[in-house]
C-alpha positions as CSV (number, residue, x, y, z in Angstrom):
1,X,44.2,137.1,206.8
2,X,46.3,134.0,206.1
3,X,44.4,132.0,208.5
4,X,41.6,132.9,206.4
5,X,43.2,132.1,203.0
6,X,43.8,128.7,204.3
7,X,40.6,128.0,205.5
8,X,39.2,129.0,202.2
9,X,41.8,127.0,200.6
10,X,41.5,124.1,202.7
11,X,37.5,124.1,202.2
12,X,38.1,124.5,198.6
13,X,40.3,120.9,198.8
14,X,37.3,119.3,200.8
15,X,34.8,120.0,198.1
16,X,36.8,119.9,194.8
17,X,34.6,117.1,193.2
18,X,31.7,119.5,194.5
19,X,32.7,122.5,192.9
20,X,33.8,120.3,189.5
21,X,30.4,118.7,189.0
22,X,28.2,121.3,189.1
23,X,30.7,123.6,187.1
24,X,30.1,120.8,184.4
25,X,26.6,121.0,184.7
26,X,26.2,124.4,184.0
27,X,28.6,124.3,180.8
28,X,27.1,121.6,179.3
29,X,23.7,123.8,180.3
30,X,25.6,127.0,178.9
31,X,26.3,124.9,175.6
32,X,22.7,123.8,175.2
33,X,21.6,127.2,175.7
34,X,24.5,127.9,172.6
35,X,24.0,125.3,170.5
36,X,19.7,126.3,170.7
37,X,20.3,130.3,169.8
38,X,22.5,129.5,166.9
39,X,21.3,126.1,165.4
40,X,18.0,125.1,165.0
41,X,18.0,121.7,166.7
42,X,14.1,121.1,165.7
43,X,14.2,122.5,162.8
44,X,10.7,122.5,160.5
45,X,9.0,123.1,157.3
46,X,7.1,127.0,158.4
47,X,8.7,130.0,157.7
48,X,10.8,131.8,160.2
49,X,8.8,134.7,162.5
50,X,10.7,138.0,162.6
51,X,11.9,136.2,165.9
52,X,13.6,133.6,164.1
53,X,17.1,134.2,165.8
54,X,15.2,133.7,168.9
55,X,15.5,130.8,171.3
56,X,12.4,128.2,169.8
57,X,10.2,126.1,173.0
58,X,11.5,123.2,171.8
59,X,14.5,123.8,172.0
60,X,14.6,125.2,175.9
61,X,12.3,122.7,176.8
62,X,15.8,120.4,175.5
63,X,18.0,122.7,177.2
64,X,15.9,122.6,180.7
65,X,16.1,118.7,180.5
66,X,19.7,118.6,180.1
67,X,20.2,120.7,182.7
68,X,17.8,118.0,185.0
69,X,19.6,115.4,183.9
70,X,23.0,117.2,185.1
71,X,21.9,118.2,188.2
72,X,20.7,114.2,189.0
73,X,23.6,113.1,187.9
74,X,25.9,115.7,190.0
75,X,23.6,114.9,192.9
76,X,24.0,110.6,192.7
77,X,28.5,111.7,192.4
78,X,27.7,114.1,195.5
79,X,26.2,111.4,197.6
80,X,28.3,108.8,196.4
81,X,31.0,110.9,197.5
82,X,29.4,111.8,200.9
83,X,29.1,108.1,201.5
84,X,32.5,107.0,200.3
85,X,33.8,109.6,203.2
86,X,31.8,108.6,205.8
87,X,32.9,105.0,205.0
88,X,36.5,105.7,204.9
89,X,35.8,108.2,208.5
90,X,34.3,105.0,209.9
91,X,36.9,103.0,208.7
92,X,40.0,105.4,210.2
93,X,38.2,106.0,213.7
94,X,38.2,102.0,213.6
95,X,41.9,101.8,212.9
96,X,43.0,104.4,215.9
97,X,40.9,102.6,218.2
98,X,42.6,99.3,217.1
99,X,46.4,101.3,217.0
100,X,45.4,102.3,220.6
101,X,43.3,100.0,222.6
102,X,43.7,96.4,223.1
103,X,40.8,94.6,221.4
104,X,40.1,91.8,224.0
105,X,40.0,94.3,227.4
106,X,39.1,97.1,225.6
107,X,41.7,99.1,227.5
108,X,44.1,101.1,226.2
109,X,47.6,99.1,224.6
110,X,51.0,99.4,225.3
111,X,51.3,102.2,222.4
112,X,48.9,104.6,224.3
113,X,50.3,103.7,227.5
114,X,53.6,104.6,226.4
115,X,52.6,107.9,224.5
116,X,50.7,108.5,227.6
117,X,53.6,108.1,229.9
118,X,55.6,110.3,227.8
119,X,53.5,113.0,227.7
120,X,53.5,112.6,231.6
121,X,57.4,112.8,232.1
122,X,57.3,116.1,229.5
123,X,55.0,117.5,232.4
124,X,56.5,117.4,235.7
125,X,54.2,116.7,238.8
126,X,53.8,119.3,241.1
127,X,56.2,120.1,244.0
128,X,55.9,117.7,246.2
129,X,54.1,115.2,244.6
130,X,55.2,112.6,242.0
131,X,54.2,110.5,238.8
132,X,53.7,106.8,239.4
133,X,54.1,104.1,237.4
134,X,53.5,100.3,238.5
135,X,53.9,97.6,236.2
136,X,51.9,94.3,236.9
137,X,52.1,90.7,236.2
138,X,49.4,87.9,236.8
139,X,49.9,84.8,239.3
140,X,48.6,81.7,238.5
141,X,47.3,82.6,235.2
142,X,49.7,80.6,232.9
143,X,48.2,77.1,234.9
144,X,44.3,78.5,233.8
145,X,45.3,78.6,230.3
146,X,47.4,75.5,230.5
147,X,44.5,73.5,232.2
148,X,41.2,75.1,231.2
149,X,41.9,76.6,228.2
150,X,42.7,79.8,226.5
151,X,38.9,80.7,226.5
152,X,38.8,80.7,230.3
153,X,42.3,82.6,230.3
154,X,41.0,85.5,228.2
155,X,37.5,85.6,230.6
156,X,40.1,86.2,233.3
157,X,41.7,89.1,232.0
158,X,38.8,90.7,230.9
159,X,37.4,90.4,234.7
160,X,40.9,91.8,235.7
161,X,40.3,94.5,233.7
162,X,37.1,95.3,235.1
163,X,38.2,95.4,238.5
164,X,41.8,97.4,237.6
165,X,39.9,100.0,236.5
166,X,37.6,100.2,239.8
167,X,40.7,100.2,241.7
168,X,42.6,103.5,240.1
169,X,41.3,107.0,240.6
170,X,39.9,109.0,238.3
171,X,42.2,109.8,235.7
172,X,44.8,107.1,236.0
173,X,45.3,105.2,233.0
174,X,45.2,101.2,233.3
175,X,46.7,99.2,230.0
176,X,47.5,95.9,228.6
177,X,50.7,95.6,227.7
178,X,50.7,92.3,226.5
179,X,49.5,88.7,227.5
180,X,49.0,88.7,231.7
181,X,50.8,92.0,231.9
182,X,48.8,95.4,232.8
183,X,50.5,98.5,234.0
184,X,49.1,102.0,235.3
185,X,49.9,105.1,235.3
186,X,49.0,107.7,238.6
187,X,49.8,110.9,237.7
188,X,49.9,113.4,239.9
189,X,50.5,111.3,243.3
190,X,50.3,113.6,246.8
191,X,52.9,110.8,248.2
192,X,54.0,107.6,248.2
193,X,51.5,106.6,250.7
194,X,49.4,107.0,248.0
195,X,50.9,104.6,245.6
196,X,50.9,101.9,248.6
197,X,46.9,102.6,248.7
198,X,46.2,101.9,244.8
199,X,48.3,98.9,245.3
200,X,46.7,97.9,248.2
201,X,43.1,98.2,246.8
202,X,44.1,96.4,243.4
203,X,45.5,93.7,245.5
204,X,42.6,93.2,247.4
205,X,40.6,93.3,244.6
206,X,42.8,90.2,243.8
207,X,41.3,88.1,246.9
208,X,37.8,87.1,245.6
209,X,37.8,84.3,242.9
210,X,37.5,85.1,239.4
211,X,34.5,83.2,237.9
212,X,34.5,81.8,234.2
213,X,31.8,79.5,232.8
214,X,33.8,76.7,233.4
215,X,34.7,77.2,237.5
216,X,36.2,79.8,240.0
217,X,40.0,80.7,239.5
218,X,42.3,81.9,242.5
219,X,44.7,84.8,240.8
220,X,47.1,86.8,242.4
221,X,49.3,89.9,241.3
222,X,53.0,91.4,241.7
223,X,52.7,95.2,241.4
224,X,56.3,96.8,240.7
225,X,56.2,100.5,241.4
226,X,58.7,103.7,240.4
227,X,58.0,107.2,240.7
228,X,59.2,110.3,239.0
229,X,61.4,112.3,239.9
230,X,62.9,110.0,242.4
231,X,63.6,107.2,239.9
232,X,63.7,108.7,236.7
233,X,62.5,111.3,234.4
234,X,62.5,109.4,231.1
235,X,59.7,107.1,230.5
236,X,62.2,104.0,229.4
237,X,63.5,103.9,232.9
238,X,60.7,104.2,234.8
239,X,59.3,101.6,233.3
240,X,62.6,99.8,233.4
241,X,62.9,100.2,237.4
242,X,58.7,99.4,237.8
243,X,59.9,96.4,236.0
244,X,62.9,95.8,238.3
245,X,60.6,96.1,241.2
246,X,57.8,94.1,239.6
247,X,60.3,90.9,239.5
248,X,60.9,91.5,243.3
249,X,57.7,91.0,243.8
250,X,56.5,88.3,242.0
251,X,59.7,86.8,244.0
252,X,57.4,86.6,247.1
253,X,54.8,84.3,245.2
254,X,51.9,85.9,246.2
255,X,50.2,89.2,245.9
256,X,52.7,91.5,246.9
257,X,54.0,94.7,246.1
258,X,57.4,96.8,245.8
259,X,58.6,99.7,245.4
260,X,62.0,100.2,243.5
261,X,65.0,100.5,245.4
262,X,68.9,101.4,244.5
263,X,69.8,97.9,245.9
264,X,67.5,96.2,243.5
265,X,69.0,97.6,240.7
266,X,72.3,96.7,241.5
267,X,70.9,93.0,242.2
268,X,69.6,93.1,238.1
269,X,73.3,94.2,237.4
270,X,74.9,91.7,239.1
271,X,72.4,89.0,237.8
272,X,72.8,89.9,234.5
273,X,76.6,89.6,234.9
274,X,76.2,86.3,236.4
275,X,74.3,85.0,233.6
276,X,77.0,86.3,231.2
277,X,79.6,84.2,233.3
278,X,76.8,81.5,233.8
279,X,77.2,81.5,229.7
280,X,80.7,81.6,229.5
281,X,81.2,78.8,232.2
282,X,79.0,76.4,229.9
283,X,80.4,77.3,227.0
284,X,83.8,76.3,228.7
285,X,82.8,73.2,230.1
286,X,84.0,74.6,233.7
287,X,80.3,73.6,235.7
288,X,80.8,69.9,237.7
289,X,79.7,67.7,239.1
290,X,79.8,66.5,242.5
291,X,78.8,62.8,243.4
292,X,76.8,61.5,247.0
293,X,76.6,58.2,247.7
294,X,73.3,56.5,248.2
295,X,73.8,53.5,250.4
296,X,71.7,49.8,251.0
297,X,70.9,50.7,254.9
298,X,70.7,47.0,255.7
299,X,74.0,45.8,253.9
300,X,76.0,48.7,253.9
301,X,77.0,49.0,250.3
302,X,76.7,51.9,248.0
303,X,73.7,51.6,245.7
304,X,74.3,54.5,243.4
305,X,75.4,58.0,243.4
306,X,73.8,61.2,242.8
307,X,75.2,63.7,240.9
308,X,74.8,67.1,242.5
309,X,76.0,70.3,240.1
310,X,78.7,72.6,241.5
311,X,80.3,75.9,240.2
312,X,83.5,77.5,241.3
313,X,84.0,80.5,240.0
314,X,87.5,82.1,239.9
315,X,86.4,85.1,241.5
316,X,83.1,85.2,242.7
317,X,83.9,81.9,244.7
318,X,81.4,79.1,244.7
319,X,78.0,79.8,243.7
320,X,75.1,78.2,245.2
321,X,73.2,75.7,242.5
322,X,69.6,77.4,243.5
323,X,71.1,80.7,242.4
324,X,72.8,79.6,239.2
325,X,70.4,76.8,238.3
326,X,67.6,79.3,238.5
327,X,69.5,81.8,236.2
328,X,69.5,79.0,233.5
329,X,66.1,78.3,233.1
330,X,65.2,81.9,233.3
331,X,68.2,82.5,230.5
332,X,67.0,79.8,228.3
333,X,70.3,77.7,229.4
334,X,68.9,74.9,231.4
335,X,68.5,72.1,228.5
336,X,72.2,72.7,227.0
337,X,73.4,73.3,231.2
338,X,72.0,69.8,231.4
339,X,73.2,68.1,228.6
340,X,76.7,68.9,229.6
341,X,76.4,68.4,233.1
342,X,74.9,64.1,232.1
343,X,77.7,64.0,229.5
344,X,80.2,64.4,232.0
345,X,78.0,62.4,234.5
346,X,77.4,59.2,232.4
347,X,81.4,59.0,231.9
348,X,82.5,59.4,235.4
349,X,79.7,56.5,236.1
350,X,81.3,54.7,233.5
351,X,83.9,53.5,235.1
352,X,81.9,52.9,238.6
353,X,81.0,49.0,239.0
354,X,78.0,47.8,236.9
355,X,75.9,47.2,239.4
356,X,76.3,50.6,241.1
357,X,73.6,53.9,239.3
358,X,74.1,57.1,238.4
359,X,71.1,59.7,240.1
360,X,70.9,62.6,238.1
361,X,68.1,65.8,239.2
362,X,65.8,67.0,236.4
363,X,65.0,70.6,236.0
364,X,60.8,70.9,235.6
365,X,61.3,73.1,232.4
366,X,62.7,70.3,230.7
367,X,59.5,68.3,231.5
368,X,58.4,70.1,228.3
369,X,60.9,69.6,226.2
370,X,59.9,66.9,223.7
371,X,63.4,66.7,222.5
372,X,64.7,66.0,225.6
373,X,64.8,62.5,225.6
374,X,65.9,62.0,222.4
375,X,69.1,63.7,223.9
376,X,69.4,61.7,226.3
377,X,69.2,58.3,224.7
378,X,72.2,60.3,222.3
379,X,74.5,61.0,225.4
380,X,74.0,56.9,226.9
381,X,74.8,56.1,223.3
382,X,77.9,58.5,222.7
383,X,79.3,57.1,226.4
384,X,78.1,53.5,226.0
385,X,76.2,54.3,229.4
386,X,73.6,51.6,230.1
387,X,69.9,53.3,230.3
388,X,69.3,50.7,233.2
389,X,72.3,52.1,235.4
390,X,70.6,56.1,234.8
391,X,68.2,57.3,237.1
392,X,66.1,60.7,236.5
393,X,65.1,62.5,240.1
394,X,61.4,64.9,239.6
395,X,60.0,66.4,241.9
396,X,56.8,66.4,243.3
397,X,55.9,69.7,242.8
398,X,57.1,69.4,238.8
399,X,54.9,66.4,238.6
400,X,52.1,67.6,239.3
401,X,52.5,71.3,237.2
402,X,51.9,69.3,234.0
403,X,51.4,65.5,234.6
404,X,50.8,64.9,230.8
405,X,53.7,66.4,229.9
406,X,55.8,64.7,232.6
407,X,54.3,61.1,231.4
408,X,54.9,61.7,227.6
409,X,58.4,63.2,228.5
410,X,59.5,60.2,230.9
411,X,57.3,57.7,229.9
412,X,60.0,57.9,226.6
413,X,63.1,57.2,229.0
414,X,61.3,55.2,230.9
415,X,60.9,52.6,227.7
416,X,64.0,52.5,226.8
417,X,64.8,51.4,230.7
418,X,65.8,54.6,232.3
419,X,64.8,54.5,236.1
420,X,62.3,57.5,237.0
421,X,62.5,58.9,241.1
422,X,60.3,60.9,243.0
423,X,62.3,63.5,245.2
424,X,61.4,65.8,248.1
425,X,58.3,63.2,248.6
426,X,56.1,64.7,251.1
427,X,56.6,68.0,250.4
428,X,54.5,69.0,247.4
429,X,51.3,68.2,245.9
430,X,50.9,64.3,244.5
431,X,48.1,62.6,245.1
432,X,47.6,58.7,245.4
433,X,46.0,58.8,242.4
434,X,49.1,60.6,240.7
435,X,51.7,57.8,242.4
436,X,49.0,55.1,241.2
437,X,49.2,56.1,237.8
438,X,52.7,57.7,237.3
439,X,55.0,55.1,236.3
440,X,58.0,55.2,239.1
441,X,60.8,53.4,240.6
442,X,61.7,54.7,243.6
443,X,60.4,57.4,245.8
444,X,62.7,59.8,248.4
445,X,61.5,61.4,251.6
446,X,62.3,64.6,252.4
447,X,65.0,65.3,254.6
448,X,62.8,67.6,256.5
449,X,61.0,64.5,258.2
450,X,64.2,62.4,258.5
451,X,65.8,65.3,260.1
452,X,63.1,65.6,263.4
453,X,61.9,61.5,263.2
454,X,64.0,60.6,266.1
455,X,63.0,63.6,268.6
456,X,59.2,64.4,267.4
457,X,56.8,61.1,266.8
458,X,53.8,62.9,264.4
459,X,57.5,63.4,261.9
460,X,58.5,59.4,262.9
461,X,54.6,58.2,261.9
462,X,54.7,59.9,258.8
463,X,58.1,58.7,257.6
464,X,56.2,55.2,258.6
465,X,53.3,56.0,257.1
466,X,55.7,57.4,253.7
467,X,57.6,54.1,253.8
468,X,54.8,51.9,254.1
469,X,53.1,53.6,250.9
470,X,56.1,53.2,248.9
471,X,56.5,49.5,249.6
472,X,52.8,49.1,248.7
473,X,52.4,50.5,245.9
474,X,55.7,49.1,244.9
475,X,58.4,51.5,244.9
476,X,61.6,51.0,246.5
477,X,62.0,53.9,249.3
478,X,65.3,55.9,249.8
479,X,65.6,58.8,253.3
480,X,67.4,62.2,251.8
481,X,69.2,63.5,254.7
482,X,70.5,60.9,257.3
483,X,73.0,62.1,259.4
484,X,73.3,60.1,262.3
485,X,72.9,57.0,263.5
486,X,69.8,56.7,265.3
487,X,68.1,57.9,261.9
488,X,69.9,54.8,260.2
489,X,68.5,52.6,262.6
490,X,64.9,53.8,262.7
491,X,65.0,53.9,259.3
492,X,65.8,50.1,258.9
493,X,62.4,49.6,261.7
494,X,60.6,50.9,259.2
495,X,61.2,48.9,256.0
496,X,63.2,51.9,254.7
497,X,65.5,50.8,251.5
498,X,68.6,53.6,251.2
499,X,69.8,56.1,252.8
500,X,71.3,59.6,251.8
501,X,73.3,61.8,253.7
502,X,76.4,63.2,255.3
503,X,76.1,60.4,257.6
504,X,77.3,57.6,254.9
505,X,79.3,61.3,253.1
506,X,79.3,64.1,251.9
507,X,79.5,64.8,248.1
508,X,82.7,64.3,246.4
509,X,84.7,64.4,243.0
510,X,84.3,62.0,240.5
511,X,88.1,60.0,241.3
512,X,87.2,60.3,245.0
513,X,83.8,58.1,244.1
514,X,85.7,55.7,241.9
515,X,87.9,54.8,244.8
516,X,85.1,54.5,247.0
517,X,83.2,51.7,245.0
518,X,87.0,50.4,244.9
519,X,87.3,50.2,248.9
520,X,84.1,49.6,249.8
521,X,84.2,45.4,249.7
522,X,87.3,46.2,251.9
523,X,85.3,46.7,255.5
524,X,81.8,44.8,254.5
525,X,80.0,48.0,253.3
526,X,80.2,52.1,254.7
527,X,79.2,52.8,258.1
């Protein structure tokens, strides 16, 4: 019955204006009718008929027309009405698609996803099978927006889309979370073999090229996986853990996927720590630098030194620079990490003999920092550091990753006199064309080739061939890596300039290097 009475009540509500229209059109119709028994509207010069009190012709045809004229305008409010609803319908069916899909893909957005995932976790799978969740995140996409555009980016992800959804089963649900980042949700999974088979077929729907109107694009994907129950039963940390495992992935560089493991999490846990200390340590000034001679392989005498970063932590114990190092760009730290670190490098060269340089190793993040250089030219001016005596070490791979950026960024240093190297030559990507129009000083082989020269000839004709394209295209030519003295010697056959390695030293403190360049006149030179 109350059901009933609120149906009634409810259809009442939908059809108000309705109900109050045509109720004004009869009473104005009702008052016609009144208004023509009692007053006679057309009145005229003839006697009344015994039916005087009677309702005249006229005076109903005026009644009839009034009634007309009600009804049409009742009926032009009802369809205005009609239309103003299905307008505002259209309108609200528009706005949940927009709330819940993501406009460019067309697949559903991280707000659908996520009521989607919690609806999923209020529902337990079955016995014996388990709820999946896999997070994804896009190789090589940021390099097609950077290079061709953020037309050709969003072509991409619309073709990923595509083939996402041809890779799930029916009734998984594929999203956009955000930029490059898509994640799944498998409902329902038999096993975890199962997971490892959507993953599989999405990453080989990853090996053909993605076309765009302007070329073909190689993209790859890192597919983090958790399942419920075995790694959570909240949404949050599912898709904290998928996450977790996601980063392990995209570790490996290429398509690759993982599932989350205990270990992993406690890896997270202790990174984040580090980066707390990581914080703390540059906020304390406590991060140094260590200092490797870089020594003239004909005369003997130190040419510069390089300073190499070093972090001894009270108790964790030394931690490697490719750990820490890493942590700060990922953290955000890297540009005020740096800072300190050439500070403290451009005083300790201070007091090193004019004519010997200070090496310092550039991170490739801060290749696109346009303030970076401005910063520099600040620290040589706060420590009266000559620009001509500072060297800035790139490598070949961050280069190449954004060449325009690297020749606005050091093309700035470079004009105020700052010396620019290439490091690990050999190893990455440059082209002739790059070293041709790239303005450098000096390039440095990799230690890799120096290392098997003397016992493997294709490793001694390249560091020929390496030394013989430095010297002609006009760069002086340093070997990373010597460590004995048969390496020295072929070295010096080949036109080779410096040399680098434990051979001449290993890397010390900054008063151990000032006494060096103090001794060194003392035997002709190191040997």
């Amino acid at each position: 019955m109350n059901r009933r009475v609120e149906e009634i009540g409810a259809f009442v509500v939908r059809h108000k204006f309705r109900f109050i229209d045509f109720a004004l059109v009869i009473s104005g119709f009702v008052l016609v009718l009144y208004a023509g028994l009692t007053l006679d509207i057309f009145a005229n010069s003839s006697n009344h008929t015994p039916a005087a009190e009677a309702l005249e012709f006229d005076e109903l045809v005026a009644a009839l027309v009034a009634l007309f004229l009600g009804l049409v305008w009742a009926v032009r409010r009802l369809l205005r009405e009609r239309r103003r609803i299905t307008e505002r319908a259209t309108v609200e069916r528009e706005m949940r698609i927009l709330a819940f899909h993501d406009p460019l893909t067309d697949l559903p957005n991280r707000r659908q996803f996520d009521d989607a995932l919690k609806a999923a976790t209020a529902s337990p799978p079955r016995a014996g099978a388990s709820h999946g969740v896999l997070m994804l995140d896009l190789n090589g996409f940021k390099r097609i927006n950077d290079v061709f555009g953020h037309a050709a980016g969003d072509e991409v992800l619309i073709h990923v889309a595509a083939r996402l959804s041809r890779a799930i089963r029916e009734g998984d649900i594929v999203a956009r979370l955000g930029g490059d980042e898509f994640a799944i949700l498998a409902t329902h999974l038999p096993s975890a073999e199962t997971a490892t088979g959507l993953a599989l077929r999405i990453i080989d729907e990853f090996k053909n090229k993605f076309s765009t109107g302007i070329g073909e694009h190689v993209v790859g994907t890192g597919i983090g996986i958790a399942l419920m129950p075995q790694d959570g039963s909240s949404s949050a940390e599912l898709l904290r853990k998928a996450d977790v495992a996601l980063y392990r992935a995209k570790g490996q560089g290429t398509s690759a996927m993982r599932f989350f493991e205990p270990e992993m999490d406690a890896k997270v846990r202790e990174r984040d720590t580090l980066e707390q200390e990581l914080r703390k340590a540059i906020e304390d000034n406590t991060i140094k630098s260590l200092y490797q001679p870089l020594i003239d392989l004909k005369s003997g005498s130190i040419r510069a030194f390089e300073a190499l970063t070093r972090w001894s932590h009270s108790e964790l114990g030394e931690i490697s620079p490719e750990r820490f190092l890493s942590i700060a760009e990922d953290g955000g730290l890297i540009g005020r990490l740096t800072d300190n670190l050439l500070s403290q490098a451009c005083r300790d060269a201070g007091r090193w003999p004019q004519e010997v340089e200070l090496a310092f190793n550039l991170s490739p993040l801060l290749l696109r920092d346009d303030g970076f250089p401005d910063r520099v030219l600040a620290i040589l001016e706060a420590t009266a550091f000559s620009p001509k005596r500072l060297e800035i070490e790139i490598t070949e791979s961050a280069l190449v990753r954004d060449l325009d950026s690297a020749q606005r960024i050091l093309g700035r240093l470079r004009e105020a006199g700052v010396r620019i190297a290439l490091d690990d030559f050999g190893t990455g990507y440059s082209s002739l064309y790059h070293l041709r129009n790239f303005k450098l000083d000096r390039i440095k082989i990799d230690r890799s080739f120096i290392s098997a020269m003397a016992r493997d000839k294709e490793s001694d004709a390249i560091v020929r061939a390496l030394v013989g394209l430095g010297a002609g295209l006009g760069f002086e030519v340093i070997a990373e890596g010597v460590e004995n003295d048969e390496q020295r010697r072929l070295l010096i056959e080949h036109g080779c300039d410096q040399g680098q390695g434990f051979y001449y030293g290993q890397a010390i403190p900054a008063a151990d290097a000032l006494a060096l360049t103090r001794n060194r006149g003392t035997n002709g030179g190191l040997e």
